[in-house]
GUGUBA-439619 format. One line per 4 residues: number of its first residue (from 1); their letters; for each residue x, y, z of C-alpha. Coordinates in pm, 1 decimal. Last residue first. Example, Ala and Ser with C-alpha at 12.3 -4.5 7.8 and 13.67 -1.06 7.14 Angstrom:
GUGUBA-439619
2) sa) 1367.0/-106.0/714.0  1230.0/-450.0/780.0 $
END
This chain:
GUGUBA-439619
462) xxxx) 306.1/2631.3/-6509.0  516.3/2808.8/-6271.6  365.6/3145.1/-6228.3  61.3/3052.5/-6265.3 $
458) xxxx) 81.0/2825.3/-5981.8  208.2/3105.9/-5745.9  -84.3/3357.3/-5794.9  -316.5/3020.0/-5854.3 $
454) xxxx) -233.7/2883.2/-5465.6  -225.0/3244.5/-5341.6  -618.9/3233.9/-5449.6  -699.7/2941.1/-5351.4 $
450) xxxx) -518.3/2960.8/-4995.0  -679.9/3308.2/-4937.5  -1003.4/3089.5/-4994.8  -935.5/3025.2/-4556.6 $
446) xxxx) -1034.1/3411.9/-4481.7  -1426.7/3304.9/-4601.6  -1700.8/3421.8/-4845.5  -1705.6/3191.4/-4951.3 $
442) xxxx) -1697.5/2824.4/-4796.7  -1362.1/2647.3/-4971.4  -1377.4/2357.8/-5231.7  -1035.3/2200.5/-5284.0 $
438) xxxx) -859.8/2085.3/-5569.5  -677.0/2426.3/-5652.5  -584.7/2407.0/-5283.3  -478.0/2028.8/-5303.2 $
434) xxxx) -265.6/2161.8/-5634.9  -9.6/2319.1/-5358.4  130.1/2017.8/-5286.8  172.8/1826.3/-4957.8 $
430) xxxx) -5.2/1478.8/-5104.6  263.0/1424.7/-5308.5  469.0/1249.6/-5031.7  309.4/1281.1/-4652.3 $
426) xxxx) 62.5/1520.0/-4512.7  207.9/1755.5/-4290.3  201.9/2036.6/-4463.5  -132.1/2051.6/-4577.1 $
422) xxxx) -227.3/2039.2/-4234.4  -3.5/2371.8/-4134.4  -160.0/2529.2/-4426.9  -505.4/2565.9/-4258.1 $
418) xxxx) -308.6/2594.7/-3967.0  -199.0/2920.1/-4085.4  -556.7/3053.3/-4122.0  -638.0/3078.6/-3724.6 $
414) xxxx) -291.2/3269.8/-3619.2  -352.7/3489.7/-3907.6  -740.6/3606.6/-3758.3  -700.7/3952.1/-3875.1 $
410) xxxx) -317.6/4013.3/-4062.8  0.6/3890.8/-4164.3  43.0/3499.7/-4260.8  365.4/3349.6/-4362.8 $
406) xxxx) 361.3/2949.2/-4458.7  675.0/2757.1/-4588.9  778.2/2465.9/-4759.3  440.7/2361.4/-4982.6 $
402) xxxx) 579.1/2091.1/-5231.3  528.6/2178.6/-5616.0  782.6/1960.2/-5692.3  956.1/2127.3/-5952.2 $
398) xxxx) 945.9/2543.9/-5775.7  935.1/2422.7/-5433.1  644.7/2625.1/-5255.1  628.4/2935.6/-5028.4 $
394) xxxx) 255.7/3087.0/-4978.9  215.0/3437.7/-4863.8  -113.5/3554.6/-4674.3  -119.7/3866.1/-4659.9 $
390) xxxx) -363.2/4180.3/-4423.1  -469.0/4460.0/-4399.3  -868.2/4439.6/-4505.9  -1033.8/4356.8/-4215.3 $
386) xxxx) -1340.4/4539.5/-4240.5  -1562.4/4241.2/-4194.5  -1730.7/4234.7/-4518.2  -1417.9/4351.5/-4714.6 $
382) xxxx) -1212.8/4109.1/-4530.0  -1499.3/3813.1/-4593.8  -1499.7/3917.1/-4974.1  -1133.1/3878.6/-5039.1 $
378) xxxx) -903.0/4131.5/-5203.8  -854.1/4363.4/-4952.5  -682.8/4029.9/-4781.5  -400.1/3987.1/-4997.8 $
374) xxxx) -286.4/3646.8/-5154.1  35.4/3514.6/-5237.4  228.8/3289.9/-5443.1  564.3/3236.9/-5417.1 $
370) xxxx) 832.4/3061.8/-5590.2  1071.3/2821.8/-5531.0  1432.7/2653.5/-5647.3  1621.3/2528.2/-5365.1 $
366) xxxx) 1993.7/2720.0/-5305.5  1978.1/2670.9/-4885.0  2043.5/3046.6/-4866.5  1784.8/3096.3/-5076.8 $
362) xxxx) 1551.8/2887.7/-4906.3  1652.0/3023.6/-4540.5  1588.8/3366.0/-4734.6  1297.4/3306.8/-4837.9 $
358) xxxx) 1164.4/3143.5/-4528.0  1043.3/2841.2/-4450.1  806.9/2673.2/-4226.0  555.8/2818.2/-4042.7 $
354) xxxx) 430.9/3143.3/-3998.3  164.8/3329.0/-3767.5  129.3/3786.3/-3778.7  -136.4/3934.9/-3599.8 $
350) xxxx) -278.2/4298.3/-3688.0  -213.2/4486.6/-3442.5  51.7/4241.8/-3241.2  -33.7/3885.7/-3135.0 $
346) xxxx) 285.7/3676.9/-3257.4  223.0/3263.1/-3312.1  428.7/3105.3/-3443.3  313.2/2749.3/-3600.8 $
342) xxxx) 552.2/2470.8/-3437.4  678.1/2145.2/-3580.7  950.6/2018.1/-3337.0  734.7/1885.5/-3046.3 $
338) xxxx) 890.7/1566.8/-2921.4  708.4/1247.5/-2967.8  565.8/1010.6/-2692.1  288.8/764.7/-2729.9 $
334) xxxx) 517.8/454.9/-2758.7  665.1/556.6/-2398.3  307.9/534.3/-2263.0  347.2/614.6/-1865.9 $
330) xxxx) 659.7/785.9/-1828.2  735.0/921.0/-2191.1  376.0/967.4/-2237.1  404.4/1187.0/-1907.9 $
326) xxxx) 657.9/1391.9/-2101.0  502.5/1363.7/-2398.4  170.2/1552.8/-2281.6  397.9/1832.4/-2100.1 $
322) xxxx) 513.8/1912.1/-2436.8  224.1/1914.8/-2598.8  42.5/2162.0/-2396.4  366.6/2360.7/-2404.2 $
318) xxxx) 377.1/2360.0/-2747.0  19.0/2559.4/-2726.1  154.4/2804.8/-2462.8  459.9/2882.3/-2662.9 $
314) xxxx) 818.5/2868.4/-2526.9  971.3/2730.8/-2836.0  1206.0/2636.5/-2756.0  1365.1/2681.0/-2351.5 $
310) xxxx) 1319.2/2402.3/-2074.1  1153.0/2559.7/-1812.1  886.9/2692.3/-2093.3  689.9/2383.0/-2111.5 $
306) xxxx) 831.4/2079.0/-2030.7  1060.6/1875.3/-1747.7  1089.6/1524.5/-1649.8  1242.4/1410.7/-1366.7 $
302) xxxx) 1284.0/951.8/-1257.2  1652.9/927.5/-1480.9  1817.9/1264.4/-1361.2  2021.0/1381.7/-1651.0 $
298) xxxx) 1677.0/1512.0/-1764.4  1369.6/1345.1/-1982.0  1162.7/1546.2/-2187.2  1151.9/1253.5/-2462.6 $
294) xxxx) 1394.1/1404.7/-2688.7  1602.9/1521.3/-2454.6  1600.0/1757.6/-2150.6  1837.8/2051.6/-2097.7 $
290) xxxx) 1655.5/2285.9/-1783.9  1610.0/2658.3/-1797.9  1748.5/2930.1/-1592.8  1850.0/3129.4/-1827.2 $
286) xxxx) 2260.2/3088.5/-1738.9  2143.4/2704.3/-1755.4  2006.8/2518.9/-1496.3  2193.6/2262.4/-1290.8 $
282) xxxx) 2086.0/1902.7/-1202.4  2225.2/1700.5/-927.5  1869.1/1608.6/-717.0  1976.1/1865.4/-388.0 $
278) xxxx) 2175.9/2082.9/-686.8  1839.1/2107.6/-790.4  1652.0/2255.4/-496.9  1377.5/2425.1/-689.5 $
274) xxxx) 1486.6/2777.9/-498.9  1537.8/2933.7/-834.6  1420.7/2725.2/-1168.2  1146.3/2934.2/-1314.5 $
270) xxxx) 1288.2/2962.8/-1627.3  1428.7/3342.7/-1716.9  1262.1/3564.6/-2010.2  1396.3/3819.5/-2226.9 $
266) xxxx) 1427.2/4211.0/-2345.2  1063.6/4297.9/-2202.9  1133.0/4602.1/-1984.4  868.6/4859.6/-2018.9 $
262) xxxx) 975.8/5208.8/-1900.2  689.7/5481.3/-1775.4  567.9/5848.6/-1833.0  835.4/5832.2/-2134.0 $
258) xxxx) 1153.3/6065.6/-2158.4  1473.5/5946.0/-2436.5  1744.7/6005.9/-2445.4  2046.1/5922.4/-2690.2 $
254) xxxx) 2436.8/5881.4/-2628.3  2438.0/5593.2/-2830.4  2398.5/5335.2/-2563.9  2115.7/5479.4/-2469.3 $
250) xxxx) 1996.8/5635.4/-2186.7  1569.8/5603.7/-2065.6  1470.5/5907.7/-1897.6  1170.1/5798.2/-1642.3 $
246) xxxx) 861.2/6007.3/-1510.4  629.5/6126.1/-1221.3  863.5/6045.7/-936.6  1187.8/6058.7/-1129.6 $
242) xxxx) 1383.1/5787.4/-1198.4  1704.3/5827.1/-1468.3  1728.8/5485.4/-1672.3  2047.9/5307.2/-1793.8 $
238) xxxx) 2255.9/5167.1/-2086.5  1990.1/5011.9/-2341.2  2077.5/4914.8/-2661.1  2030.2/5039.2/-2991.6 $
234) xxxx) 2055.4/4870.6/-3330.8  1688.7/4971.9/-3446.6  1478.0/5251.0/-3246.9  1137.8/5149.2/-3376.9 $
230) xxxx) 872.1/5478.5/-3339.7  544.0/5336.6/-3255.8  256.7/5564.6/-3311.3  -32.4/5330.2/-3447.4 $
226) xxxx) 66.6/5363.2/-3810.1  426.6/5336.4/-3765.4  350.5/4939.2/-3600.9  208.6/4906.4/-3937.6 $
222) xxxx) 494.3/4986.2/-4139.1  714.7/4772.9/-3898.1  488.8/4447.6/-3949.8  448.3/4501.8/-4295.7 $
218) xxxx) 833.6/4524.0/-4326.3  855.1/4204.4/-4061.5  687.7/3972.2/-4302.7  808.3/4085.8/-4620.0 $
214) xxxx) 1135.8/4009.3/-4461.1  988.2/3646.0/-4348.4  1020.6/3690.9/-3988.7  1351.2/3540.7/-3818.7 $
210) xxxx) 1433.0/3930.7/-3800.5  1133.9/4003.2/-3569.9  1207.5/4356.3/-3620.8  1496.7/4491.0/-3790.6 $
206) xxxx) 1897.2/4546.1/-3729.8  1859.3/4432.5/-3403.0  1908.5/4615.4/-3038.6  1594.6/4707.6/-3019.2 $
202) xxxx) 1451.8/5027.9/-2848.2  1047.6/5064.3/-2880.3  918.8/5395.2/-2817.9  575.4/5417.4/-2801.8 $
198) xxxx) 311.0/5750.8/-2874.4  19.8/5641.0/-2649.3  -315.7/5619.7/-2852.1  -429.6/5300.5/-2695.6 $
194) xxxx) -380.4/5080.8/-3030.3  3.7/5221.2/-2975.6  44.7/5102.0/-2622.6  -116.7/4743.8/-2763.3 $
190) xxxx) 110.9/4777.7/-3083.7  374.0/4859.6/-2839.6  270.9/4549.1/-2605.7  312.9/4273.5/-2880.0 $
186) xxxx) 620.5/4414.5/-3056.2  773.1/4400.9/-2709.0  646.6/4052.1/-2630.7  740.9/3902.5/-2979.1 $
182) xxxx) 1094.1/4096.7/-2955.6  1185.3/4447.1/-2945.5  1318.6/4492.4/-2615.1  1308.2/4821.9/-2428.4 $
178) xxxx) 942.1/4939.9/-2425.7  928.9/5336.8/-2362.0  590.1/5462.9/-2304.5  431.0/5816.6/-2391.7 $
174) xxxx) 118.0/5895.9/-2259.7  49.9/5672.0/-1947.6  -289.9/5530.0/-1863.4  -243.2/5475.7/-1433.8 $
170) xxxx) -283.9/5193.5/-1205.4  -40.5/4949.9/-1345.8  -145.7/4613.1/-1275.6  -112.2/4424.3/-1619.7 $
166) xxxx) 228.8/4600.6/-1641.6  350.5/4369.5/-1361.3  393.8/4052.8/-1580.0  540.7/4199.3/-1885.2 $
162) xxxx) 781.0/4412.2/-1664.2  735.3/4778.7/-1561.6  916.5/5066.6/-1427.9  725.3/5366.2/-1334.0 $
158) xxxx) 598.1/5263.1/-979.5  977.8/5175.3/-917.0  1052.4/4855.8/-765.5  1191.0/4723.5/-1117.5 $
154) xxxx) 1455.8/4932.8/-1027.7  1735.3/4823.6/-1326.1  2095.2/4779.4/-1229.3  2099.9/4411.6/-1238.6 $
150) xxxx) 1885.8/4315.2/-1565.8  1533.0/4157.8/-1464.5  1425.6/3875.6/-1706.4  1071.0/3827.2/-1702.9 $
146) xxxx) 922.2/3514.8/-1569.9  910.1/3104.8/-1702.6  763.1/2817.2/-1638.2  757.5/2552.0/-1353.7 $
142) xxxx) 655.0/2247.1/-1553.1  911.6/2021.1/-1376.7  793.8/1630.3/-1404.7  868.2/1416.0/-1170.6 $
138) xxxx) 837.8/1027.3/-1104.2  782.3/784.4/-834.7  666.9/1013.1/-604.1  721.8/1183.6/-266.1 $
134) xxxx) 537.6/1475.7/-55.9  650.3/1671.1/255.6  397.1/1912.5/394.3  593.0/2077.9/695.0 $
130) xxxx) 582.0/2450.2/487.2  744.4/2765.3/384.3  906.2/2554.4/115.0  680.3/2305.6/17.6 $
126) xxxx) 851.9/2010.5/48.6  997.7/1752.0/-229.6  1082.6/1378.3/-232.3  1173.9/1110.5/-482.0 $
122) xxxx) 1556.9/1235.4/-620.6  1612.7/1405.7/-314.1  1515.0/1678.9/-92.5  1359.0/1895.1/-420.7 $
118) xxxx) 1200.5/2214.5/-335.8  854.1/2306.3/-406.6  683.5/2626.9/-396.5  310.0/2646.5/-229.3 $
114) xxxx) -40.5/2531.5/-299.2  -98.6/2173.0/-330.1  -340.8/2050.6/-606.9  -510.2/1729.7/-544.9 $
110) xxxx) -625.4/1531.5/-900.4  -967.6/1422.8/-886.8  -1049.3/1414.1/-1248.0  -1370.3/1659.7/-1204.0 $
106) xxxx) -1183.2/1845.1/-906.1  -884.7/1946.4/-1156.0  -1083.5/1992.8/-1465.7  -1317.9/2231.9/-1268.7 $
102) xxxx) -1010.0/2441.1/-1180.0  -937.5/2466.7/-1470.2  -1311.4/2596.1/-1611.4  -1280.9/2821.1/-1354.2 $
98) xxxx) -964.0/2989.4/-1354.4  -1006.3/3061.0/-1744.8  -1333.7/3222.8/-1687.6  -1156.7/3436.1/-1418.9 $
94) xxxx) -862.5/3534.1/-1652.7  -1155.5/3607.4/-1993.2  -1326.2/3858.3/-1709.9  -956.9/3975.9/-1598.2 $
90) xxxx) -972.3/4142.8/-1945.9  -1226.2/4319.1/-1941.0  -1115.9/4478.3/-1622.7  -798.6/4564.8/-1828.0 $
86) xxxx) -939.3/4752.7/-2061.7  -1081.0/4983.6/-1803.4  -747.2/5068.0/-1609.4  -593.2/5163.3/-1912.7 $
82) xxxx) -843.8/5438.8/-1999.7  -1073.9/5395.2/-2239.6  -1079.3/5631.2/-2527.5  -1430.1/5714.3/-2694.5 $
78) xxxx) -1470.4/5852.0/-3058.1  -1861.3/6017.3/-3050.8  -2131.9/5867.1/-3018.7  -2420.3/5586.8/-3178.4 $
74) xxxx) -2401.3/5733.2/-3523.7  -2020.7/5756.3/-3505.1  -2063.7/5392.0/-3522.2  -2114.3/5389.7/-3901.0 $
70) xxxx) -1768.9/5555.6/-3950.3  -1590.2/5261.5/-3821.5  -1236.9/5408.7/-3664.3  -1324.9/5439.3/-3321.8 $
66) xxxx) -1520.6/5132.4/-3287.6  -1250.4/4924.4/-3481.0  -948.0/5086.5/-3191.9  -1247.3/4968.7/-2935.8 $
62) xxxx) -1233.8/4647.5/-3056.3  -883.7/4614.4/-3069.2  -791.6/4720.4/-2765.6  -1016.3/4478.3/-2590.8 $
58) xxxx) -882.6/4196.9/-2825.5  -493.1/4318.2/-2724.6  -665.6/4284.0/-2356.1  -710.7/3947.4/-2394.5 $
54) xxxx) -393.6/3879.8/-2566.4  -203.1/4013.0/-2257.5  -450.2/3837.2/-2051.4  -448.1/3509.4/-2119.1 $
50) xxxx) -69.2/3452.1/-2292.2  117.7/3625.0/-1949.0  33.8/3719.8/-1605.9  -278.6/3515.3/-1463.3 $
46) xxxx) -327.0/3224.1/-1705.1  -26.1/3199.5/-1872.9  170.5/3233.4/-1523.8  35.0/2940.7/-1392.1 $
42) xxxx) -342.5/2810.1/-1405.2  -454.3/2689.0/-1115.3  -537.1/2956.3/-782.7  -342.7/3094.1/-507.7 $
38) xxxx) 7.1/3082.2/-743.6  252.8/2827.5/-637.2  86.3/2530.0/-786.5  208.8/2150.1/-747.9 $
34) xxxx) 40.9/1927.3/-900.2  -61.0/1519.5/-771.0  -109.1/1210.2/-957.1  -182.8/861.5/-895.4 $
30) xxxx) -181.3/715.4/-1222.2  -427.4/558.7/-1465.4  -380.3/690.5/-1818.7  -638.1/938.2/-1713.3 $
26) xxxx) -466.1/1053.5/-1440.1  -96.3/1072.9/-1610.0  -257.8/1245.9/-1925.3  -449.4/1523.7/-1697.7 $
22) xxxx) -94.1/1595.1/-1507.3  71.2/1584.5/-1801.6  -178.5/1856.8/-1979.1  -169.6/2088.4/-1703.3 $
18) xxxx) 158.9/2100.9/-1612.6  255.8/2199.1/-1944.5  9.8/2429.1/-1955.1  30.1/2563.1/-1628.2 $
14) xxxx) 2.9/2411.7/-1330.8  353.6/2369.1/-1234.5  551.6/2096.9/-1032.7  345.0/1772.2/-1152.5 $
10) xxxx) 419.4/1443.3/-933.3  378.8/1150.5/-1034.3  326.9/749.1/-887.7  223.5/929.7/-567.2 $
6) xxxx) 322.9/919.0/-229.2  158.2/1155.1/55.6  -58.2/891.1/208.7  182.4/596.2/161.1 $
2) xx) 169.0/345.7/-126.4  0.0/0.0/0.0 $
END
């Protein structure tokens, strides 16, 4: 008979990776028990990161729409919400979220334990903070991720901000400085921007999103113009000034720059501090993440780890899968597979999702291709909806007609490029871009964007 507070796993994280292994160990079977050090399930996607952040992008949104539809004028004039007001919205979708989680937890009968965990050995944890004491068979470390704080930076000033923190700032700035320019940066200035702030965005690159299709990351940066952001390319950041009702951000170059407050989102950390590893003999990397291998497993035979703990891709939907594998790697070792095929997602104004080449890698590579694309202004569900910026850009090999890569800028993006993502997958001649010409699509929808950039690129060939 296993003892009260032994169980054949043990999740550390209840966030999407956490989640899904901890649902795939109980209904495979096993004794299972998670680990959450936030009051309520969920992790940081839930309550700091992909939920509300994209939540309150939709909020933005709408009301940018509202504002800029001329047949709403007839119901008022143009409205601006403050900060504060968005984000009540948003904790709606966050509390909606908590629920229905929480109901998966007491459905399937899986105990959650509130507090951090600390390995003792290789079979036993506490809650640090705590006498609770728990053991299992077999670990898996779905602790996540949280921004990277830079020494030197006062993240304890009221004007200084992180991606987690921002969500509670209690005032609508003017003018906001974001130093980082990656998917999170790009993300929040086009939110800033939607809100009428005027955004500075410093990034050290040459370009935005630079492992973006070029044609990509133009549209992306043209856009981003439109709402207000001003892209400070190949600059870094050398140190802040704080002042009680503002911040002047230094620049490596000698430049200045004054904002009402300073967003820091140049990188993330895994949430590895205070696990105890050394206890167990692992050791995180300088970012605080975890090496596993193809089946999730670490140098430690009995712990697993997924999700963003252990680096690439650090999405919320890989995670999901992730965390799957690694209890199939426990439990079902024939179910498991490693996630390598992963649609990006990025949720700026408008969204951008690829997968799969780019023309560069292809060039660089020497394969023959060609492209075929599609715009949005020229399909009747854009035109009905008022969605009209937009691309979707088809990569193919130029004799074999294979589909190699999928870029997608505009309304709904991260919905059509799995569309493509299907196609993709299929095996031998079955990936071609004839299965579009082949195929009868609903009109008016986004998805005949694939007919049409199928025949732009087609003709072109044949």
């Amino acid at each position: 008979m296993k003892q009260k507070n032994h169980f054949d796993i043990i999740v550390i994280g209840s966030g999407p990776a956490g989640e899904a292994a901890a649902m795939n160990a109980k209904k495979k079977g096993k004794q299972v028990a998670v680990i959450s050090d936030l009051p309520q399930v969920g992790g940081s996607c839930t309550h700091l990161g992909t939920i509300p952040s994209k939540a309150l992008r939709h909020t933005v949104k709408e009301v940018m729409q509202f504002n800029t539809n001329p047949m709403f004028r007839d119901l008022g004039d143009v409205r601006k919400l403050t900060f504060q007001q968005i984000m009540k919205h948003a904790q709606r979708v966050v509390y909606e979220q908590v629920q229905m989680r929480t109901d998966f937890y007491e459905r399937n009968r899986i105990p959650v334990f509130k507090g951090r965990a600390a390995f003792i050995d290789k079979k036993t944890i506490k809650l640090i903070g705590k006498r609770k004491q728990l053991s299992a068979d077999y670990f898996i470390i779905a602790t996540g991720s949280r921004p990277y704080h830079p020494p030197g930076v006062d993240f304890t000033h009221p004007r200084v901000f992180d991606s987690d923190t921002i969500l509670d700032m209690p005032f609508s700035p003017r003018k906001v400085t974001v130093i980082g320019a990656g998917v999170i940066g790009c993300e929040y200035a086009s939110i800033f921007g939607g809100l009428g702030c005027k955004v500075e965005l410093i990034n050290p690159a040459s370009g935005l999103l630079t492992f973006l299709d070029t044609e990509i990351s133009d549209a992306l940066a043209y856009h981003l113009r439109n709402l207000g952001v001003r892209s400070r390319h190949n600059e870094e950041f050398a140190k802040m000034d704080y002042h009680e009702d503002y911040i002047v951000t230094y620049l490596q170059s000698g430049k200045k720059i004054k904002s009402d407050i300073v967003l820091w989102a140049n990188g993330r950390t895994g949430n590895t501090q205070d696990l105890g590893l050394k206890q167990i003999g692992l050791r995180a990397n300088g970012r605080g993440q975890i090496a596993v291998n193809d089946r999730y497993q670490t140098a430690v035979r009995n712990i697993y780890a997924a999700g963003d703990v252990v680096g690439w891709p650090a999405l919320a939907g890989a995670a999901y899968d992730q965390g799957r594998a690694a209890c199939n790697a426990i439990v079902a070792p024939e179910q498991c597979y490693a996630v390598k095929e992963v649609a990006t997602g990025i949720y700026t104004i408008p969204e951008i999702s690829t997968l799969g080449a780019t023309e560069a890698e292809l060039s660089a590579a020497k394969i023959p291709y060609e492209v075929g694309k599609a715009f949005f202004k020229n399909t009747a569900r854009a035109q009905i909806t008022g969605e009209q910026v937009g691309m979707l850009k088809l990569i193919f090999h130029f004799d074999t007609l294979e589909l190699l890569g999928i870029h997608c800028f505009g309304d709904q993006a991260s919905e059509i490029v799995h569309i493509g993502q299907a196609i993709m997958r299929q095996p031998g001649a079955a990936n071609t871009m004839k299965y579009f010409l082949t195929t009868t699509f609903n009109y008016p929808t986004m998805a005949e964007a694939y007919r049409t950039a199928a025949l732009d690129g087609l003709n072109r060939v044949f």
